[in-house]
MDAnalysis code that builds the backbone (N, CA, C; Angstrom):
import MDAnalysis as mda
import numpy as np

u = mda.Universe.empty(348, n_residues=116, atom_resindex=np.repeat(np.arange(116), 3), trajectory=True)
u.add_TopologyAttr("name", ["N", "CA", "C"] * 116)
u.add_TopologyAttr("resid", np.arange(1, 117))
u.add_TopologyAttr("resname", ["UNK", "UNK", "UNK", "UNK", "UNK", "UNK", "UNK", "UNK", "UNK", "UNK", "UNK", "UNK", "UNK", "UNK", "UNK", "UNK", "UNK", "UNK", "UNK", "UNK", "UNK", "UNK", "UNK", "UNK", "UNK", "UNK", "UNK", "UNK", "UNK", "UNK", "UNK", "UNK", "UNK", "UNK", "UNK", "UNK", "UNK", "UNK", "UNK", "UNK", "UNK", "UNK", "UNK", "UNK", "UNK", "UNK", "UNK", "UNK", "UNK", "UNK", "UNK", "UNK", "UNK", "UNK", "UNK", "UNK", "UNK", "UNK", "UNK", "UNK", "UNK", "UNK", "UNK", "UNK", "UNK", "UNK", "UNK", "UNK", "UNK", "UNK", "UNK", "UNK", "UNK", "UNK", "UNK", "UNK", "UNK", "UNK", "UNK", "UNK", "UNK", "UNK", "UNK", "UNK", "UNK", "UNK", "UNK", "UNK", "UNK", "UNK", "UNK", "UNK", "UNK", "UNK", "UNK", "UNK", "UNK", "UNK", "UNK", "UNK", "UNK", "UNK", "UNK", "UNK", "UNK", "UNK", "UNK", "UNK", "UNK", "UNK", "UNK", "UNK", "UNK", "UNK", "UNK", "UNK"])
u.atoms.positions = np.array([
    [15.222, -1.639, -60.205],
    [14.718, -0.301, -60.366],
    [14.146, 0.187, -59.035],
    [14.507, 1.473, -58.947],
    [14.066, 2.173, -57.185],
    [13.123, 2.990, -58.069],
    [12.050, 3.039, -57.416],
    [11.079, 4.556, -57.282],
    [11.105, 5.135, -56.537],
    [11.360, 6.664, -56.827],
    [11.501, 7.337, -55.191],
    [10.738, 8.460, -55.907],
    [10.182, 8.757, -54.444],
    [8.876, 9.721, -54.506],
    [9.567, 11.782, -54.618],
    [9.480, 12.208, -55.673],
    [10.079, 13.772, -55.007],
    [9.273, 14.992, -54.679],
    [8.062, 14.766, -54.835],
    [7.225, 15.629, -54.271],
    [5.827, 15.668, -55.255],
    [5.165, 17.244, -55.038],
    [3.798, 17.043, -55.687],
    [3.651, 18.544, -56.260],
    [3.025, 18.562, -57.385],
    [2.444, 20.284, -57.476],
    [0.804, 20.220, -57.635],
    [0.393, 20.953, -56.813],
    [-1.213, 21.075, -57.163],
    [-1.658, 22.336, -58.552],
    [-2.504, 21.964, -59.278],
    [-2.921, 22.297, -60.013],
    [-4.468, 22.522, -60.183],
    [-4.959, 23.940, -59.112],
    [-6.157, 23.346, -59.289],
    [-6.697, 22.531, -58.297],
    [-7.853, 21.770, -58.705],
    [-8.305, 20.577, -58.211],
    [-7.468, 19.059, -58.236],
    [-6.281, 19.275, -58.881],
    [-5.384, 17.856, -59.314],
    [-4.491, 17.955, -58.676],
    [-4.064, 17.224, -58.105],
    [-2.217, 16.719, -57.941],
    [-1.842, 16.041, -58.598],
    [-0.418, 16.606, -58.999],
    [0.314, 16.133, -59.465],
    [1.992, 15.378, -59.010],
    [1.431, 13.912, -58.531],
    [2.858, 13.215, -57.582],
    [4.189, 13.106, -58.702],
    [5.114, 13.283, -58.446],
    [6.360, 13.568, -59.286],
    [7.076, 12.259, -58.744],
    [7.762, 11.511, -59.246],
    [8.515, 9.988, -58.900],
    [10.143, 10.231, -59.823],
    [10.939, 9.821, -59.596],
    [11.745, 9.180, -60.205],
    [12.082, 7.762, -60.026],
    [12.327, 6.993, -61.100],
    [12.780, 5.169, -61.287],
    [14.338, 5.924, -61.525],
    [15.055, 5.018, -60.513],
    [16.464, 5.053, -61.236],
    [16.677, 3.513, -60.713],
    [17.492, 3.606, -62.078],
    [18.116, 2.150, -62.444],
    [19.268, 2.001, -61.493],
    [19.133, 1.011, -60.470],
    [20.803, 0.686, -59.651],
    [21.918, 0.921, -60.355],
    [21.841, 0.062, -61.900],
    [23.135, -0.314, -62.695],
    [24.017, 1.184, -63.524],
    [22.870, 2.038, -63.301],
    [23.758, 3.336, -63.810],
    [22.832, 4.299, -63.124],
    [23.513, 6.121, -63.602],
    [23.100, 6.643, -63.580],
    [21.337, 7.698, -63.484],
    [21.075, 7.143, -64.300],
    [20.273, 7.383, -65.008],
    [18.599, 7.267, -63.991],
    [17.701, 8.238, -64.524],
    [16.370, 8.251, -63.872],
    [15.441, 8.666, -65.018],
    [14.456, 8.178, -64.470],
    [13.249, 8.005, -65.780],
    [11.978, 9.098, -64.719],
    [11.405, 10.455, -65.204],
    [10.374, 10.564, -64.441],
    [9.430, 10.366, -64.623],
    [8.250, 10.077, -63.726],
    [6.824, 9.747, -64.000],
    [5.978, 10.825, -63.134],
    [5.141, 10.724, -64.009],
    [4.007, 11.681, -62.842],
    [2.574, 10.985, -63.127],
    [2.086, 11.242, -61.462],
    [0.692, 10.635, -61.457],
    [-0.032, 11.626, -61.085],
    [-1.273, 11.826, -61.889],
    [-2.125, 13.066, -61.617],
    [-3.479, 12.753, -61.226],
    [-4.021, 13.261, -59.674],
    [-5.310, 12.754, -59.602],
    [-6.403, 13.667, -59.095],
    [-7.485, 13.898, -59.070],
    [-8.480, 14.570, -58.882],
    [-8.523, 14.510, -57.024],
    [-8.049, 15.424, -56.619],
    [-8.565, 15.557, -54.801],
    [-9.696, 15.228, -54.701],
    [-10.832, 15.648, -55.221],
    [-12.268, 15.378, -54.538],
    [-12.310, 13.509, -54.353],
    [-11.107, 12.586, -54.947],
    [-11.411, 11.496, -55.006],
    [-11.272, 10.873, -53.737],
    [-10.464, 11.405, -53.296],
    [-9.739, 11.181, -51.327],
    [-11.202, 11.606, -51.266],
    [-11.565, 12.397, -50.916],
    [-12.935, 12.904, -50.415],
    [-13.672, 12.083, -50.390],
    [-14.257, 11.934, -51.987],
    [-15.432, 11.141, -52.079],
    [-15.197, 9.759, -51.529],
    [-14.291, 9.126, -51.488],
    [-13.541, 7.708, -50.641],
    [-13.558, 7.628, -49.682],
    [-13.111, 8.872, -48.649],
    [-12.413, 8.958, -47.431],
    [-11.090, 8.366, -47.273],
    [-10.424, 8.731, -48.101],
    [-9.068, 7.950, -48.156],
    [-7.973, 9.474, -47.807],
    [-7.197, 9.275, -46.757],
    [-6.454, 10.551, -46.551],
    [-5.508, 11.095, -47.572],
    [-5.263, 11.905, -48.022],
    [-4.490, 12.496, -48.841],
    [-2.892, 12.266, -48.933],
    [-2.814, 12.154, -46.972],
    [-1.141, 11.181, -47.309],
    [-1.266, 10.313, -47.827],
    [-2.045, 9.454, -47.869],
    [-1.869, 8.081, -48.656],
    [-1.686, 8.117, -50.283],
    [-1.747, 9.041, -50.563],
    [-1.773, 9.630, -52.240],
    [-0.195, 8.932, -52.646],
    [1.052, 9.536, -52.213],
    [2.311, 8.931, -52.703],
    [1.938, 7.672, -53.108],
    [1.615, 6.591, -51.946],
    [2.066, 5.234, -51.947],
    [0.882, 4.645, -52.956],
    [-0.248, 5.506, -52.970],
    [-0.900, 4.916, -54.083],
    [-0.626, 5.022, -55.165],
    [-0.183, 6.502, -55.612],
    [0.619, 6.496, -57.405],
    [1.843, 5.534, -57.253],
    [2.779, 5.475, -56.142],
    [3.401, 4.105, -56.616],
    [3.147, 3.172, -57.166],
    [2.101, 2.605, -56.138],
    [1.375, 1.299, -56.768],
    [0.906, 1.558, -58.115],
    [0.351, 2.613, -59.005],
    [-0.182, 2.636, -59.901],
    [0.834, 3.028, -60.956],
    [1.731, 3.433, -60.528],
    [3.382, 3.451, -61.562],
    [3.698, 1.711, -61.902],
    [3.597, 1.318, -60.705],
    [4.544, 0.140, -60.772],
    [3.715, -1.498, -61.788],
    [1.471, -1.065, -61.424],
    [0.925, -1.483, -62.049],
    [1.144, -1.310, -63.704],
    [0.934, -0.127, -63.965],
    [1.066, 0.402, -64.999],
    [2.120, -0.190, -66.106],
    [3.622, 0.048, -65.437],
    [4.788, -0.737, -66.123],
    [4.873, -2.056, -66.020],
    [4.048, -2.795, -65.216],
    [3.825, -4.312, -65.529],
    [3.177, -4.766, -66.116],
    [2.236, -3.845, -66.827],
    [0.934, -4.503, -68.237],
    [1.628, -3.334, -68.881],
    [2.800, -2.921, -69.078],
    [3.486, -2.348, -70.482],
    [2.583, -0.830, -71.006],
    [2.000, -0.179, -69.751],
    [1.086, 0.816, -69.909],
    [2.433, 2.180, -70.147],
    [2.967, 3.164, -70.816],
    [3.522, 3.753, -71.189],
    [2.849, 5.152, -70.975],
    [3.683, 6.208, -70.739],
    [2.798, 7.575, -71.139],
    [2.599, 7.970, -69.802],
    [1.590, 8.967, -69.525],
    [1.206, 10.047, -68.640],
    [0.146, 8.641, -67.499],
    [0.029, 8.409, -65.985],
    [-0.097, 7.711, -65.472],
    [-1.659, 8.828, -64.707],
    [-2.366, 8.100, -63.841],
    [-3.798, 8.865, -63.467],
    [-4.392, 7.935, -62.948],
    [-4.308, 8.278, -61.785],
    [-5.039, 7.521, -60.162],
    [-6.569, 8.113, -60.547],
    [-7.277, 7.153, -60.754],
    [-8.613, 6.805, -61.193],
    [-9.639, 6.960, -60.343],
    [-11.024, 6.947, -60.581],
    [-12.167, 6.962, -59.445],
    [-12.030, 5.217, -59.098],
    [-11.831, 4.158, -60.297],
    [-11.836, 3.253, -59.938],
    [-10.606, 2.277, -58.730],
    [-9.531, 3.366, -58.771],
    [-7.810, 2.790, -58.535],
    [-8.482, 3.574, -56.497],
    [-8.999, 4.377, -56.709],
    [-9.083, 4.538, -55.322],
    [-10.595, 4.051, -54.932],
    [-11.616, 3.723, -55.431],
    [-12.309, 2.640, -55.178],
    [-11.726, 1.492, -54.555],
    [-11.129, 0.633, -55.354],
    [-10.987, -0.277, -54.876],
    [-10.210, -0.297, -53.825],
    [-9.097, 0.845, -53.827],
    [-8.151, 0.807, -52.265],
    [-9.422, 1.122, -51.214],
    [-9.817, 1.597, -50.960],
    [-10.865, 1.867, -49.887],
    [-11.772, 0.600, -49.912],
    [-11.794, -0.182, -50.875],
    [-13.266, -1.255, -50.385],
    [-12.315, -2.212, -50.034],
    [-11.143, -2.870, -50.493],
    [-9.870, -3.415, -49.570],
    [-9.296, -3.217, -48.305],
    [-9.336, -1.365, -47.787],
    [-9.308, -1.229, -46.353],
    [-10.393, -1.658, -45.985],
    [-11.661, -1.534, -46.431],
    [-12.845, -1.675, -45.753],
    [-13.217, -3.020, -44.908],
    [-12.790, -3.545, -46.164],
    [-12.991, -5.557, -46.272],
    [-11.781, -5.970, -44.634],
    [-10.579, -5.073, -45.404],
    [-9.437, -5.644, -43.876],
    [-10.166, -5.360, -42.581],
    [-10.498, -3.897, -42.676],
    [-11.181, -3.736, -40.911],
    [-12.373, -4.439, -41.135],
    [-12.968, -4.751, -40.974],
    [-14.238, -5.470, -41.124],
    [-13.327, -6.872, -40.081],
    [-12.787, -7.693, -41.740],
    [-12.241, -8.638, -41.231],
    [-11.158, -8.590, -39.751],
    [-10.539, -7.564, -39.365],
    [-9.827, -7.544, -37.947],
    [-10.745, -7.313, -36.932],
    [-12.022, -6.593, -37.067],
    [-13.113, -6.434, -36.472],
    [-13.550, -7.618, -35.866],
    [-13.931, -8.593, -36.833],
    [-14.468, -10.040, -36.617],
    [-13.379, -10.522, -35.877],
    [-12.481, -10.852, -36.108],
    [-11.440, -11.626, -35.580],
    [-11.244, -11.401, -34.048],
    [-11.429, -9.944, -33.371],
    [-11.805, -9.428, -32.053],
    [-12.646, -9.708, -31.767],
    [-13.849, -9.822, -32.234],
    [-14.930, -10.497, -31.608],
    [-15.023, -11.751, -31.489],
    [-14.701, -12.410, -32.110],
    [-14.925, -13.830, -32.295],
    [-13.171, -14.719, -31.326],
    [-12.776, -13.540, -30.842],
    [-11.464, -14.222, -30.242],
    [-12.352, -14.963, -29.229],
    [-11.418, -15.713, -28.740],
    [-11.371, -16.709, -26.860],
    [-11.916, -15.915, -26.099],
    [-13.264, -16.199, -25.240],
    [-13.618, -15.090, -23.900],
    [-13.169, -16.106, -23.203],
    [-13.063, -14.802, -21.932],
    [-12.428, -15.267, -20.838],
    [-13.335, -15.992, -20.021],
    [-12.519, -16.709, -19.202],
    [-13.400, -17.378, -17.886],
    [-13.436, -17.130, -16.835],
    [-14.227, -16.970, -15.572],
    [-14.127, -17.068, -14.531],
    [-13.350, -17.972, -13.451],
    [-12.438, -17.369, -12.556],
    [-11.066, -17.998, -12.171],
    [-12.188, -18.676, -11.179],
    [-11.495, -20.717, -10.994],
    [-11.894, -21.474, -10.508],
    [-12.132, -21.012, -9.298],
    [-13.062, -21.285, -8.410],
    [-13.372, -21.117, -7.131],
    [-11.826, -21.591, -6.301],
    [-11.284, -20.824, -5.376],
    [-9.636, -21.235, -4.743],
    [-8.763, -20.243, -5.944],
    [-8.590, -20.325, -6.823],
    [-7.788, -19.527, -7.619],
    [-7.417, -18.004, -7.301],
    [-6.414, -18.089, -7.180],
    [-5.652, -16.374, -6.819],
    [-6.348, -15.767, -7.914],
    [-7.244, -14.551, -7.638],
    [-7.524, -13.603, -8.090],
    [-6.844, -12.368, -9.200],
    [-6.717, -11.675, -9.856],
    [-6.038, -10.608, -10.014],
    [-6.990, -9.481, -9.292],
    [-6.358, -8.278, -8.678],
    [-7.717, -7.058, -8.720],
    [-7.849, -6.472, -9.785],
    [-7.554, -6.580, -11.067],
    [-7.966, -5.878, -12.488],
    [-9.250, -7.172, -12.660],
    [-9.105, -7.917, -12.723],
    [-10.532, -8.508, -12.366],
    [-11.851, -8.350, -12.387],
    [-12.473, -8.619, -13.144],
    [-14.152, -7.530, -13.212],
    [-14.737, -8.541, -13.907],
])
């Protein structure tokens, strides 16, 4: 099964992401729509492009616990994406700091002049 994204209508304060699933083996497409409250990007700080790839994820959650019906990116569904970016930069943060410092080139050692 492909999901492909075909656009959005705003309504209001809501968007509404429009998807089609089509099945490889035939014809055929199933649509879904995910509808979510804008102020939630806001209140998150989560950019608004990122909206598609999150109703994906929440299509694709959804049909794997057999959830059926009208689909809705949550205060909690974008919670947690934002405390997951949060946790990653944090963690790449550390990982820069805590890399290898450099050393001072042995006394005799060719220099670079970027050097400081």
């Amino acid at each position: 099964m492909e999901l492909r994204y075909m656009g959005f209508q705003q309504k209001q304060n809501r968007r509404l992401y429009r998807f089609d699933m089509n099945d490889a083996g035939t014809k055929s497409s199933i649509p879904h729509v995910v509808s979510v409250d804008m102020e939630l990007f806001l209140k998150h700080h989560v950019g608004i492009q990122e909206g598609p790839a999150l109703c994906a994820q929440k299509i694709n959650a959804d049909l794997e616990a057999d959830r059926q019906g009208d689909h809705e990116l949550t205060n909690e569904d974008i919670l947690a994406y934002a405390t997951d970016r949060a946790v990653a930069a944090e963690r790449k943060a550390e990982a820069r700091r805590s890399g290898p410092a450099r050393r001072k080139p042995e006394p005799g050692q060719p220099v670079s002049p970027w050097w400081r």
